[in-house]
C-alpha positions as CSV (number, residue, x, y, z in Angstrom):
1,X,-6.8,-116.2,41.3
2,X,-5.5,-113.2,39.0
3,X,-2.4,-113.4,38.0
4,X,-1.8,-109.5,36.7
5,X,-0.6,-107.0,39.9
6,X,-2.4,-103.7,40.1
7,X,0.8,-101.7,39.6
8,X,1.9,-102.8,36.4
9,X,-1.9,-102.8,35.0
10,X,-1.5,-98.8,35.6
11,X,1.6,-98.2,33.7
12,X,-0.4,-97.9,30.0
13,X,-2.4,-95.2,31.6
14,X,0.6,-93.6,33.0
15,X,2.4,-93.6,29.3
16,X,-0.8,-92.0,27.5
17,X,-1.3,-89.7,30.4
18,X,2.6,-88.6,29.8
19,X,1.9,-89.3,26.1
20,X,-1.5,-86.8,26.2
21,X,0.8,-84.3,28.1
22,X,3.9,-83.8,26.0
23,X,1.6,-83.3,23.5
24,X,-0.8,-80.7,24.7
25,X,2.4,-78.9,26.3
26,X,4.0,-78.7,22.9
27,X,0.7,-77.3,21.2
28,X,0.6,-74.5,24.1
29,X,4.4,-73.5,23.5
30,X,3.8,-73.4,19.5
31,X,0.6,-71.7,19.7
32,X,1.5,-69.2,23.4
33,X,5.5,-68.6,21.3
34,X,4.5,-64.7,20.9
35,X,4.3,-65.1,24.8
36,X,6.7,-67.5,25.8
37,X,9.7,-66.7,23.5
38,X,10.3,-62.9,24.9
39,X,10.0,-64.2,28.5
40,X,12.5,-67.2,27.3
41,X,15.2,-64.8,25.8
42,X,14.6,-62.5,28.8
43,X,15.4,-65.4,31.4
44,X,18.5,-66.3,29.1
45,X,20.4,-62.8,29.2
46,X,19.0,-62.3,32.5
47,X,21.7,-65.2,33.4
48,X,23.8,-64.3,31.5
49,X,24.1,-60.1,32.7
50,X,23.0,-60.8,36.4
51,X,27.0,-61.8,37.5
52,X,27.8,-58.1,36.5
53,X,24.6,-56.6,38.2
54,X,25.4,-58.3,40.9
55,X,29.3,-57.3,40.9
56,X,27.4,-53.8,40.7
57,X,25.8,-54.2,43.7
58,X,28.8,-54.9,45.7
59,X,30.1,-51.0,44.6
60,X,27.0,-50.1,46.6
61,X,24.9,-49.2,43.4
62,X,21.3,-50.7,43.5
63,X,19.9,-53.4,41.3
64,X,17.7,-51.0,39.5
65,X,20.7,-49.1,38.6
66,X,23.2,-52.0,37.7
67,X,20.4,-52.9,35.5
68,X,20.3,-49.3,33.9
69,X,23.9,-49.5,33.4
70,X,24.4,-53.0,32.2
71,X,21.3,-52.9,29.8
72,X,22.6,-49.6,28.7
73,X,26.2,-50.7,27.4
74,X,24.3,-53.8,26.3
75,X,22.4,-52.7,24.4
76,X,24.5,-50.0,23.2
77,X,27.0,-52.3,22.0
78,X,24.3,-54.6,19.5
79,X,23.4,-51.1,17.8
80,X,27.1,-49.9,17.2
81,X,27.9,-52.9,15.8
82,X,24.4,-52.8,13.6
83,X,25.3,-49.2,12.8
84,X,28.9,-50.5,11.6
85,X,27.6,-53.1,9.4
86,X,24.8,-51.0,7.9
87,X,26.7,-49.8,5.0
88,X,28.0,-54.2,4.6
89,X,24.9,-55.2,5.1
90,X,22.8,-52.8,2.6
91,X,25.2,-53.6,-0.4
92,X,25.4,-57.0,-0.2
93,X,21.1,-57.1,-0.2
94,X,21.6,-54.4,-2.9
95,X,24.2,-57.4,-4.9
96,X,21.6,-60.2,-3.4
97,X,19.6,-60.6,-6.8
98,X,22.2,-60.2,-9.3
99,X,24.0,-62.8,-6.8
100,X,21.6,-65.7,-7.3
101,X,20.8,-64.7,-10.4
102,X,24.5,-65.3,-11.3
103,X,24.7,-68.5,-9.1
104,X,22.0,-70.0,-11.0
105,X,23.4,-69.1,-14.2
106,X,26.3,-71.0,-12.7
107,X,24.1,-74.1,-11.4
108,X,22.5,-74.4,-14.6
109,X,26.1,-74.7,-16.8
110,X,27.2,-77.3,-13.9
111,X,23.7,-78.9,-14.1
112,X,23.4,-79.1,-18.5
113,X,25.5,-82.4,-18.2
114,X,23.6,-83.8,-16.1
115,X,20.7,-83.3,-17.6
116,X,21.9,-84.6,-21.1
117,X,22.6,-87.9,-19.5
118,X,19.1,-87.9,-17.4
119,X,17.3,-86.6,-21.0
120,X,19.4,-90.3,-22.7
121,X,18.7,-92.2,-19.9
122,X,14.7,-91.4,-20.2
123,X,14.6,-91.8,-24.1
124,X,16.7,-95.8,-23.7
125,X,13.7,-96.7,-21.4
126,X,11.5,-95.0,-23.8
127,X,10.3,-92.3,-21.2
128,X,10.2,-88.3,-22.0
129,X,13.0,-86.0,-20.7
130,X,12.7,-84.9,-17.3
131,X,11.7,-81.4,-16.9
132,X,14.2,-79.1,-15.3
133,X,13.1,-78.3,-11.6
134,X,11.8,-74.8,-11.0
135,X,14.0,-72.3,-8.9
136,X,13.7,-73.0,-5.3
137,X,11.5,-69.9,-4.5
138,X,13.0,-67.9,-1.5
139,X,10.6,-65.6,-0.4
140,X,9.0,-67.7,1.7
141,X,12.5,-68.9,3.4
142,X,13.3,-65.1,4.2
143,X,10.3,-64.7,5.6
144,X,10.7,-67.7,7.8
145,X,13.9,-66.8,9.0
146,X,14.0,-62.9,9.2
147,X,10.2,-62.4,10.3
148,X,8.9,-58.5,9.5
149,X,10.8,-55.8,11.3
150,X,7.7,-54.6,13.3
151,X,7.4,-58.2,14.9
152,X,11.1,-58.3,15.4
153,X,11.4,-54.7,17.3
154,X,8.5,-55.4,19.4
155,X,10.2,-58.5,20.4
156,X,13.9,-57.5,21.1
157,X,11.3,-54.0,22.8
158,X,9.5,-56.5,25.1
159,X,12.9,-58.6,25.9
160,X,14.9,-55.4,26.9
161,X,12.1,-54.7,29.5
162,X,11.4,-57.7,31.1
163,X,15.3,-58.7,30.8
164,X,15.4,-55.0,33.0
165,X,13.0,-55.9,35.5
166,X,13.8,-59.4,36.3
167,X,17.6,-58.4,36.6
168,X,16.4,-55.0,38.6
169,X,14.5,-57.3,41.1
170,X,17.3,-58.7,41.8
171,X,16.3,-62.2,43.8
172,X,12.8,-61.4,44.6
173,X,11.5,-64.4,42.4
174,X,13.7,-66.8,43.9
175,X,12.7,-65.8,47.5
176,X,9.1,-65.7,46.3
177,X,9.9,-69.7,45.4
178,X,11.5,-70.7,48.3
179,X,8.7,-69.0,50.3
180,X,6.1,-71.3,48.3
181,X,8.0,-74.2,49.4
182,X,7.9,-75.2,53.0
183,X,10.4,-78.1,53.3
184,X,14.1,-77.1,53.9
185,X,14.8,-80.1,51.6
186,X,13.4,-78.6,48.9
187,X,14.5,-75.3,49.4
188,X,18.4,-75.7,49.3
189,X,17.7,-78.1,46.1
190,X,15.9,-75.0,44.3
191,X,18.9,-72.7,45.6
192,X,21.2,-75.6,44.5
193,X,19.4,-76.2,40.9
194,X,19.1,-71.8,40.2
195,X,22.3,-71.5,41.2
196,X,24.0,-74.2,39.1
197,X,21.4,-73.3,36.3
198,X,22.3,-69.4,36.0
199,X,26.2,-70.6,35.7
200,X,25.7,-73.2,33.5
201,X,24.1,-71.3,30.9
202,X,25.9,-68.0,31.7
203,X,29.5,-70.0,31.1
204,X,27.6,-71.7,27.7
205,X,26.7,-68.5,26.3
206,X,30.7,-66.7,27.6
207,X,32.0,-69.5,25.9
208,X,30.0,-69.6,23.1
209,X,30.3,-65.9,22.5
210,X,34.2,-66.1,22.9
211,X,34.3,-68.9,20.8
212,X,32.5,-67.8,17.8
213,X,34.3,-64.3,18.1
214,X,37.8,-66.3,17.4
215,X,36.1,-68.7,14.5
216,X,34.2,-65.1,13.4
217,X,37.9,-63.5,13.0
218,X,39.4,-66.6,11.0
219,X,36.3,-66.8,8.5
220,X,36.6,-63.1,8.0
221,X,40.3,-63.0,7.0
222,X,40.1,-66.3,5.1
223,X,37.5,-64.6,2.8
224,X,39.6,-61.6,2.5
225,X,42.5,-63.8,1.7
226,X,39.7,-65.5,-0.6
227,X,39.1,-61.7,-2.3
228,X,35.3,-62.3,-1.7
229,X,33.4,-59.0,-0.9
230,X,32.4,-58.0,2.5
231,X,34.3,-60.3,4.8
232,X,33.6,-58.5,7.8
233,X,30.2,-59.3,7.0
234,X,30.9,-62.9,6.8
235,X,32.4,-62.6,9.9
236,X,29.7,-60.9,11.4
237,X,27.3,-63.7,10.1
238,X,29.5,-66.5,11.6
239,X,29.7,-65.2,15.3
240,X,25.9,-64.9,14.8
241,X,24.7,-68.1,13.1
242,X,27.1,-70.0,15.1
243,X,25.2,-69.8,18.6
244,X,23.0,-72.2,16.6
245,X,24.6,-75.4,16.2
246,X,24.4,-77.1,13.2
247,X,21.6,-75.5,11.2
248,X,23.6,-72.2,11.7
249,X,26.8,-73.6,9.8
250,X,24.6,-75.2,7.5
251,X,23.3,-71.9,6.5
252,X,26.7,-70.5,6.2
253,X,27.8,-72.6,3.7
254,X,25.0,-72.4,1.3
255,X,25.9,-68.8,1.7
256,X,29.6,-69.2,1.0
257,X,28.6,-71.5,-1.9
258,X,26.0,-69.0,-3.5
259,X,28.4,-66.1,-3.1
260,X,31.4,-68.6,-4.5
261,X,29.3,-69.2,-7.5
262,X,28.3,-66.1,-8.1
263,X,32.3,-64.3,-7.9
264,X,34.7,-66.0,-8.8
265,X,34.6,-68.4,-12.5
266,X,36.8,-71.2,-11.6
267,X,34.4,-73.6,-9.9
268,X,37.5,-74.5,-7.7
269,X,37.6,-71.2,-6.4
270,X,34.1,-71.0,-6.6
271,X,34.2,-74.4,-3.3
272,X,36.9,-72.6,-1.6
273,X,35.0,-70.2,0.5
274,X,32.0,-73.0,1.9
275,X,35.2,-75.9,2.1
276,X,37.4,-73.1,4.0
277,X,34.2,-72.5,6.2
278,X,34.1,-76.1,6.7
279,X,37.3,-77.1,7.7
280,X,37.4,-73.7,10.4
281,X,34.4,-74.8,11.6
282,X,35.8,-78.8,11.9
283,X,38.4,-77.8,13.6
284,X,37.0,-75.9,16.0
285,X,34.3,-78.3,17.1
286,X,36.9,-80.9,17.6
287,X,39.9,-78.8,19.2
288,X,38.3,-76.0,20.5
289,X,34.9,-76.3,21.9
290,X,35.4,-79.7,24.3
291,X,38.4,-77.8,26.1
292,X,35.7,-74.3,26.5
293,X,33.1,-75.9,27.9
294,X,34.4,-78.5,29.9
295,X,32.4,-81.6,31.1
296,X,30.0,-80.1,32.4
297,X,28.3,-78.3,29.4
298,X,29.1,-81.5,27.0
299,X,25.6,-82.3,25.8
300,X,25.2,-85.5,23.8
301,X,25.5,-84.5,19.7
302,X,22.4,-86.3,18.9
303,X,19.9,-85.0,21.9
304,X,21.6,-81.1,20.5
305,X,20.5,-81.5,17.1
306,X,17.0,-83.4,18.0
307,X,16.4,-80.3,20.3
308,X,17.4,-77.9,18.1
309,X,15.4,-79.1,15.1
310,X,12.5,-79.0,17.7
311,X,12.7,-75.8,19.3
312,X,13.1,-74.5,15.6
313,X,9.7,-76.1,14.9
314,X,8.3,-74.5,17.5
315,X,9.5,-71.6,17.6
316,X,12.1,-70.4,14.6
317,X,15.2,-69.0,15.0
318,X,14.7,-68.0,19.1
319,X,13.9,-71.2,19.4
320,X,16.9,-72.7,17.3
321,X,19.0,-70.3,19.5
322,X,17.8,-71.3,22.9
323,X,17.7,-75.1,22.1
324,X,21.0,-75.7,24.1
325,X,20.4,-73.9,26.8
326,X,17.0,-75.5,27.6
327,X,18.9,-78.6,27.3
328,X,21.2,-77.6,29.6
329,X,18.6,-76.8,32.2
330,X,17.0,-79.9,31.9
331,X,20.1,-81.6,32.1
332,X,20.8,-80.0,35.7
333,X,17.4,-80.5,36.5
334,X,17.5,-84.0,35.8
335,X,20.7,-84.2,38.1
336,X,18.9,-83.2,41.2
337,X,14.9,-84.4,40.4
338,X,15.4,-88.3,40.6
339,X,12.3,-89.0,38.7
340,X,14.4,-86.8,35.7
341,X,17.1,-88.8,35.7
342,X,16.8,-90.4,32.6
343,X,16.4,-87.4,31.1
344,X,19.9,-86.0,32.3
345,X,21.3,-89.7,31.8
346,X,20.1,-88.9,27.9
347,X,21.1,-85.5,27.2
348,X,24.1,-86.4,29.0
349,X,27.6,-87.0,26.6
């Protein structure tokens, strides 16, 4: 008689099957991103602007003209505050080579005793001095992070219409769903799961938006108080690098820390700027951010930074900046598909 049940005999296959599909469903997202990210960012603000569409439609205007309007003064808004920080924004690339240039200058005078020691420490064990290292190069790192302007207006070109006609469908997509499925059962838990979905990430992104507007004022008049150039620039870049958590404040201080170096001479009040920027943004992780989003949006800090290291692999900086709200959508739909439960249970704080 065999002692080994059929069931558990199948669960290797299972694993490699699961295994063989996480794989082959990260390779279509990395190589399909050109497709998949403008539809992602479309579905995002779509959440996010359908509550006001749909306030629209209760003054008796259509969803096609809700959209209009909505889109309109959305848009609207991103370019006047582009147009405002034109002038900012072209200095501060005009200052950006003297800037590291300066900064390195400053690096290398930190660096020289450091470097003495290394070059005794090599010639006692009889070795020959260590070379300095060459100047990270940064070409490459702008690139990755700003893409070309043609590739970035097609994108936020091919976002505006789709987030126009999904929003001036109104619910057509959903009723197409719950056509599709024939069970009542399953068609209140897809009302249930959009429903919760859309509110989810729509208070996430109110409250991250609000948020980062407050921490965006502080940085700004810190740096002022600071006398470093452009603060409303720096508090431009803070409202925007903070809807990525982690690497976004991570960026900001290198920033700070290049821009410290490169103004002031005291290297005390050369740290100020990144340790200001540090403790703001401390504080307001800690104090701020558990009371704004509530339990429910509380993602565990580990599974945020994991996903966000992810998406950014995948998919750059879209995909650094809709990290938490695909976590949050597959934290709700873990809370109402049993078979993701662990998932929810993980991502979960």
């Amino acid at each position: 008689m065999t002692s080994a049940p059929a069931p558990e005999s199948s669960h290797p296959h299972s694993a490699g099957i699961l295994v063989l599909a996480t794989i082959a469903g990260g390779c279509a997202l990395y190589l399909a991103r050109d497709f998949f990210i403008p539809l992602a960012l479309s579905i995002l603000f779509t959440g996010l602007l359908r509550p006001v569409v749909r306030w629209l439609e209760g003054a008796r205007l259509p969803p096609p003209v809700g959209a209009t309007i909505v889109l309109v003064a959305f848009v609207g808004a991103l370019i006047g505050t582009g147009l405002a920080l034109a002038d900012p924004v072209r200095g501060w690339l005009g200052q950006a080579p003297s800037t590291l240039a300066a900064a390195t200058r400053r690096l290398e005078t930190l660096r020289r005793p450091v470097d003495q020691i290394s070059a005794v420490a090599k010639k006692m064990e009889g070795g020959a001095p260590a070379s300095p290292p060459a100047a990270p190069a940064t070409s490459g790192v702008a690139a990755k992070v700003f893409g070309t302007t043609t590739g970035l207006v097609a994108t936020a070109v091919e976002v505006v219409l789709l987030t126009f006609l999904l929003l001036a469908s109104g619910d057509t997509f959903l009723r197409k769903l719950l056509k599709v499925l024939r069970l009542r059962g399953e068609k209140r838990a897809a009302l249930e799961i959009a429903a919760e979905t859309e509110a989810a990430v729509s208070r996430y992104m109110v409250a991250t938006a609000l948020i980062n507007a407050g921490q965006a004022l502080l940085v700004g008049v810190a740096m002022w108080l600071l006398h470093l150039s452009h603060p409303l620039l720096w508090a431009t870049l803070t409202f925007v690098l903070e809807f990525v958590p982690y690497l976004g404040g991570a960026i900001m201080i290198v920033l700070l820390g290049v821009a410290g170096l490169a103004t002031f001479d005291s290297l005390g009040h050369a740290v100020l700027p990144p340790a200001v920027y540090l403790t703001i943004t401390t504080l307001q992780n800690n104090l701020v951010s558990p009371v704004a989003y509530g339990r429910g949006l509380r993602l565990n800090p580990v599974a945020v930074l994991v996903g966000v290291l992810l998406w950014w692999l995948l998919w750059g900086v879209p995909g650094a900046f809709l990290a938490v709200p695909i976590l949050a959508t597959f934290k709700i739909l873990g809370e109402h598909v049993p078979s993701l439960a662990p998932v929810s249970e993980f991502l979960g704080d």
